[in-house]
C-alpha angles and dihedrals in degrees: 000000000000129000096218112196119191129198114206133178130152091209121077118228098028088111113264095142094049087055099040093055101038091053092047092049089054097037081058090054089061100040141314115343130182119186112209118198105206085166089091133194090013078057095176097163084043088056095043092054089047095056076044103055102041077056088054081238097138109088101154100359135094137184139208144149130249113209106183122015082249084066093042095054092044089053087049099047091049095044102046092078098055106025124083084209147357124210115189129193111215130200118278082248150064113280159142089259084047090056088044090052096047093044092051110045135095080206142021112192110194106201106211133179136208100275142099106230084054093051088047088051087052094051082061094049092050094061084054084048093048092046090055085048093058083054087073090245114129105229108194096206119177136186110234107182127210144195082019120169104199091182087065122090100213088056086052098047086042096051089048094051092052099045084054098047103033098045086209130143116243133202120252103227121066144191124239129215098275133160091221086073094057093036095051100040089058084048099055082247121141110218091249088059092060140074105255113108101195092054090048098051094039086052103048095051091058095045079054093048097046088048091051093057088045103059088046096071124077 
């Protein structure tokens, strides 16, 4: 049965893609992984494992796109039986493919950066969480935060606010503002696959960390 991860965010450029990918490239390292791109037609992640696939870069991974959350919850259903995990990168909105996301997943990671209008974007997205939750549906929803300078005071006084209003769990680990993610993701390259040390190191500690949660579940 499939671990299936999903990434969600309503605001664009806060890294969901990055995430998405990079999770789905190290996932892959540890058993059959499907990446599904529900941000269609912008299809970021479709277009990663594109660039992936013509460099026979694939191995255990595969990648397809998701149009409508009808097609999303079909994918899933077909794939849960023969994949170790599914990540799935959702639209930068509220929508149905957003609930379906949230109502199917052992785990939504939410990437957020140090800024306000982000963490605005995110108070939006926790009333969508709250009301899958009414449903009576446990959605494990975690801050991963990304692009985050821990030496600055402004990201410390942000991610404390945050911790204190959202009430949200976070992940430990956490990425840093760094120009690999930005390189490796336009070269079909997951982080892991470049030579920056400190991206490598910062990423596999939170693929750790999200395998860890995740073996952790039944």
């Amino acid at each position: 049965m499939a671990k299936v991860i999903s990434i969600v965010q309503l605001k664009g450029g806060t890294g969901r893609s990055t995430l998405a990918t990079n999770l789905a490239a190290a996932l892959a390292r540890a058993g059959n992984t499907t990446l599904i791109d529900g941000d269609v037609p912008q299809g970021t992640s479709l277009s990663w494992g594109a660039l992936r696939n013509s460099a026979g870069r694939l191995g255990r991974l595969s990648v397809m796109a998701a149009a409508s959350h009808l097609d999303l919850a079909h994918s899933v259903q077909q794939l849960t039986e023969t994949q170790d995990y599914i990540v799935i990168d959702g639209p930068p909105r509220i929508a149905e493919v957003t609930r379906a996301m949230l109502v199917m997943s052992d785990l939504c990671l939410i990437p957020l950066g140090p800024s306000v209008a982000e963490v605005w974007a995110t108070t939006d997205l926790l009333k969508t969480i709250e009301q899958a939750r009414l449903s009576r549906h446990p959605v494990d929803a975690r801050i991963a935060w990304n692009r985050f300078r821990a030496h600055t005071r402004s990201a410390r006084e942000l991610g404390a606010s945050v911790k204190t209003e959202f009430g949200m769990p976070e992940l430990e680990s956490r990425l840093g503002s760094r120009v690999a993610y930005c390189e490796t993701l336009a070269r079909g390259l997951a982080v892991d696959e470049w030579h920056d040390k400190a991206a490598k190191a910062e990423f596999r500690a939170m693929a750790k960390e999200v395998l860890g949660i995740l073996q952790g579940k039944p």
